[in-house]
Residue frames as qw, qx, qy, qz and C-alpha x, y, z in Angstrom:
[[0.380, 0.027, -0.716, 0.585, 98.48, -3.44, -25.72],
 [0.438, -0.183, 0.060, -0.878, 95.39, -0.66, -24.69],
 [0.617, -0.073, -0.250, -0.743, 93.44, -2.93, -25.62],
 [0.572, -0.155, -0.786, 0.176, 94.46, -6.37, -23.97],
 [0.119, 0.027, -0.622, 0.773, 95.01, -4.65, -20.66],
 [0.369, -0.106, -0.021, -0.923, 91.13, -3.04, -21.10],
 [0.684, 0.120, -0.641, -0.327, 90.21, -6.70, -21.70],
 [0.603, -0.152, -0.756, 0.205, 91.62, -8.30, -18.92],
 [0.070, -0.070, 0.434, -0.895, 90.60, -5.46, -16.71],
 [0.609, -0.001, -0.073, -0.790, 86.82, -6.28, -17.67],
 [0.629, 0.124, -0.760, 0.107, 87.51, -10.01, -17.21],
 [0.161, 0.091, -0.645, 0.742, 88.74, -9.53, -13.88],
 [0.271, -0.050, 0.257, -0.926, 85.78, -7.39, -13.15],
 [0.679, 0.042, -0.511, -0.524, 83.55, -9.77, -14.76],
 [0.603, 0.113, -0.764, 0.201, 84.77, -12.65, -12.71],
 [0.052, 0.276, 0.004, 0.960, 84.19, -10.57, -9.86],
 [0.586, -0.037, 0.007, -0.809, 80.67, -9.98, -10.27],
 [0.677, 0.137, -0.711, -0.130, 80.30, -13.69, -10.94],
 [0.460, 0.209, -0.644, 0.574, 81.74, -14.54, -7.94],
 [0.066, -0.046, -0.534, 0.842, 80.00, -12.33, -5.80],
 [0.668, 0.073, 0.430, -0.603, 76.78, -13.33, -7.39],
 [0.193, -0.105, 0.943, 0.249, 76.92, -16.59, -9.03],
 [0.263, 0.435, 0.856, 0.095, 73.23, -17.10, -9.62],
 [0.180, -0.671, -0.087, 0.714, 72.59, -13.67, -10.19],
 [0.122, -0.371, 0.571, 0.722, 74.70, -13.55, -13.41],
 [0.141, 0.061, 0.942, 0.298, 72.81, -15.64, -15.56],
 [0.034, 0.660, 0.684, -0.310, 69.34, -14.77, -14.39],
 [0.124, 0.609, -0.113, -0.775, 69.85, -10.71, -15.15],
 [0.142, 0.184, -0.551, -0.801, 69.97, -11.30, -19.40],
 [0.024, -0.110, -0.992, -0.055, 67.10, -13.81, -19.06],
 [0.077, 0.731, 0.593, -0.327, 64.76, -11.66, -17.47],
 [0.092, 0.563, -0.103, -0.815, 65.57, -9.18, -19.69],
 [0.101, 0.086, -0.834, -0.535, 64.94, -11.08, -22.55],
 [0.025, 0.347, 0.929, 0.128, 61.74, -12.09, -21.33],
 [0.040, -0.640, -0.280, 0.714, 60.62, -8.62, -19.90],
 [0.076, 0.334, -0.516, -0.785, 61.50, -7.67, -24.31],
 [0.224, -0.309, -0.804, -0.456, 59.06, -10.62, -25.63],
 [0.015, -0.625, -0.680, 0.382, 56.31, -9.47, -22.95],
 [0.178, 0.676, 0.116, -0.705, 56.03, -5.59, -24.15]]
């Protein structure tokens, strides 16, 4: 039960962020990923 609740609390939050930057979201692992094959 910890754990669901922990789940849908990070969801929530998750959604959230989303929300409050849609284009944002997507962009952030991308540049990290490319920032990893550059060094």
């Amino acid at each position: 039960m910890v754990h669901y609740a922990a789940i849908v609390r990070d969801l929530a939050a998750l959604r959230r962020h989303a929300a409050a930057h849609p284009e944002g979201m997507p962009s952030m692992p991308m540049r990290g990923f490319l920032t990893d094959d550059d060094t």
